[in-house]
C-alpha positions, 0 to 999 in steps of 0.5 A: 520359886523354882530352884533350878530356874533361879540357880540357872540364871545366877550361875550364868550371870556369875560365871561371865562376871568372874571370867570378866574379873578373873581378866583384869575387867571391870563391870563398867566396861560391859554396863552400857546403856546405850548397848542395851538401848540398841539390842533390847529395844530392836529386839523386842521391836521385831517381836512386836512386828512378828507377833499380835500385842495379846500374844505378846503379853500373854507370853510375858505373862506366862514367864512368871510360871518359868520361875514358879516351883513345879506343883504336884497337881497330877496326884492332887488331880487324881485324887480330885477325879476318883472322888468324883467317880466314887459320888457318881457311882453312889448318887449318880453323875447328876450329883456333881452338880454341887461340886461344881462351884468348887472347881477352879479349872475352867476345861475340867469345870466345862467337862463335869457340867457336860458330864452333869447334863446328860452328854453322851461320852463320845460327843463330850469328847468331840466338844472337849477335843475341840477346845483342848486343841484351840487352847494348845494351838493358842500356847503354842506361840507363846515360847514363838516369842522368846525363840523369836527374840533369841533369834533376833538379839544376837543379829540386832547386837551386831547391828549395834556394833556396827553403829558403834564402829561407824562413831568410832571412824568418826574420830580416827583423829584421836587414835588414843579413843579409838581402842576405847570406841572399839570395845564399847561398841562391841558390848552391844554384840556381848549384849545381844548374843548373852540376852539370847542363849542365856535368858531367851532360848532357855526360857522358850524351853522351859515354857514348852515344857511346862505347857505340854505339862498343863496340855497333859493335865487336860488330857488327864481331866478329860479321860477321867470325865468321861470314865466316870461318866461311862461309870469305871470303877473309882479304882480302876480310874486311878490305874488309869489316871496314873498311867499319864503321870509315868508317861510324863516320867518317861518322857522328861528321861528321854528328853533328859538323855 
């Protein structure tokens, strides 16, 4: 697991429910499950209505990896293609067609079968381009959904409030309810603006970095298919390679500062 994803949510949760206890409160005052009807239900209706079901679930599915400890798949990677380029470079490109079953990464897999038939380096990069681009396309919506769901929340949780009140007019005959009315109704405004700083936006950005991450392991594998393929050196393909893993650095500093 992620450490800094897990310690995040802890630390969000925790620090509202101390402040709430730190103030005489109490978890029931802020577990309403109509509330919660009100806000995630809306929410997660207006993302259905904004974007396809397959996306949908698609993103849900790529949040798994928001919590899943980063691996170290560059080296593992480069590594991976220098000993390809070594083979190449003995045998001939034709020889990893044996590899080819052991390689689980259907872009790098497609890359070394084009490489194996013959493809000239410039078409190769023409076809790879073409499906680096779809599938970056593709992934670029699926942090849309959870931004999408963070800017619906907050609004849909007023909107729950406002039902509330309005249930709240309804018995201004007993005055000793209304205080009470009032703070309940309020809990779906808790609900919907919590849902969407806490857990929404932040996971819409930690899955965009995570996919340009992936999006950069493609452009790693693809570079090295076609290095090896116009016959670099093995050692002067890893000086290569490795030059994605500081721009990586770099870049996560930038974004840092």
């Amino acid at each position: 697991m992620d450490k800094s994803s897990i310690l995040g949510v802890i630390l969000a949760i925790a620090g509202i429910v101390a402040g709430l206890l730190m103030e005489g409160g109490n978890m029931g005052q802020i577990l309403q499950p109509t509330a919660a009807l009100i806000v995630f239900g809306g929410t997660f209706g207006a993302v259905l209505l904004q974007f396809p079901l397959p996306t949908v679930l698609a993103a849900f599915r790529k949040l798994a990896h928001v919590f899943a400890a980063p691996r170290k798949q560059s080296d593992r990677l480069i590594g991976q293609l220098v000993t390809y380029a070594n083979k190449a470079r003995r045998q001939g490109v034709v020889s990893l067609d044996a590899d080819l079953q052991s390689i689980k990464d259907p872009f790098l897999k497609q890359s070394v079968m084009l490489a194996v038939d013959g493809t000239e380096p410039s078409e190769l990069r023409k076809i790879m381009r073409v499906s680096l681009d779809s599938t970056a396309e593709g992934e670029e919506r699926l942090p849309s959904v959870f931004e999408s769901a963070g800017g619906f929340s907050p609004t849909i949780g007023i909107l729950g409030a406002v039902l509330g009140l309005i249930q709240v007019m309804h018995h201004l005959d007993n005055i000793s309810e209304v205080g009470r009315g009032i703070a309940v109704a309020f809990v779906a405004t808790i609900y919907g603006v919590g849902a969407a700083n806490l857990f929404f936006l932040p996971f819409a950005g930690k899955m965009r970095i995570l996919l340009h991450a992936e999006q950069q392991r493609r452009e790693m594998m693809l570079e090295g298919v076609i290095s090896i393929l116009e016959g670099m050196n093995p050692r002067m393909l890893e000086l290569k390679l490795s030059g994605f893993i500081d721009d990586a650095k770099r870049q996560k500093k930038e974004r840092a500062a």
